[in-house]
N, C-alpha and C positions, 0 to 999 in steps of 0.2 A: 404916277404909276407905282411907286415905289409904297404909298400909303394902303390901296387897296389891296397887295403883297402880304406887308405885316398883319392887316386883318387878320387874313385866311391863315397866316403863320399856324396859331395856338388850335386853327380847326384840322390841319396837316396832320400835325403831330399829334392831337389826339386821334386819328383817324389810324397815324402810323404804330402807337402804341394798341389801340384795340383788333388790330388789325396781326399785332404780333405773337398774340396768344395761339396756340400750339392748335394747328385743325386734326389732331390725331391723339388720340385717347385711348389709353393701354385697354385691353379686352380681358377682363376677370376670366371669362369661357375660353378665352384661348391660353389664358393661362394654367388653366387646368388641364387643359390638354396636354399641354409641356411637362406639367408635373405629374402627373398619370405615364408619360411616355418614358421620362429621364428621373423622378425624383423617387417612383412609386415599389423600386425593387427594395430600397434601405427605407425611405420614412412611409410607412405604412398610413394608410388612414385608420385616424381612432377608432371607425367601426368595424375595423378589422385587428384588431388587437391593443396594445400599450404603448408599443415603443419601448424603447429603455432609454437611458441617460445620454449616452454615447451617440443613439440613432435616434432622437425624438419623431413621434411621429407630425404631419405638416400643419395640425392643430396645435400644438404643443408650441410649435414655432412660433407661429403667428399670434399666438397667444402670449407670448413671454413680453414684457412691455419693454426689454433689453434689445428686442429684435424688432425697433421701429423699421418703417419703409428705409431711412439712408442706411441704415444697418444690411438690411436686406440686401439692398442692390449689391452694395459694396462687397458683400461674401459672396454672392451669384458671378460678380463681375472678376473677383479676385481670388476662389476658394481657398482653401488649406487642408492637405490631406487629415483625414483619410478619403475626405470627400472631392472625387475627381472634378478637373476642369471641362466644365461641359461647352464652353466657348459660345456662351448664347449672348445673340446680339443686342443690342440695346433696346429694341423694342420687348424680343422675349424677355427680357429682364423685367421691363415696366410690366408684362402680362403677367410675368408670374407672382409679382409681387404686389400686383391689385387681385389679384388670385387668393392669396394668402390674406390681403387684408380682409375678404371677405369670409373667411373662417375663423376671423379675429373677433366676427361680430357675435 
């Protein structure tokens, strides 16, 4: 009994590892919506003006190679004035920063 157990052992665990991959995937579209609703009064879109240094606009960001995704998350999750705590959850977090990666391209 014990032999036909450790068999299946190595088929388990690879079942429980592929099995562990996230069934939830951040939405670039819903991330824009977030940053249209909360981001879009200070960082302007480029085709709406420049930005300045101080207030980059959301191209600008995403563009900077300083501002990978853990970069992101991290200032979303943690800001520092002057830019207010918007207390957005972990998912809006992933949405807005698969948001931003796509104006990266």
């Amino acid at each position: 009994m014990t032999a036909p157990f450790l068999k299946a052992v190595p088929f388990l665990l690879a079942m429980a590892i592929a099995g562990s991959s996230p069934a939830w995937a951040a939405d670039p579209a819903e991330g824009r919506r977030i940053a249209e609703s909360w981001c879009s009064s200070c960082h302007v879109a480029a085709d709406r003006g420049p930005g300045t240094d101080a207030v980059p606009t959301l191209q600008r960001i995403a563009a900077d190679p300083r501002r990978d995704p853990g970069w992101l998350r991290q200032w979303l999750n943690d800001p520092h004035p002057p830019m207010p705590d918007l207390n957005l959850s972990h998912a809006e977090i992933e949405n807005v920063v698969a948001y931003l990666q796509t104006l990266a391209r």
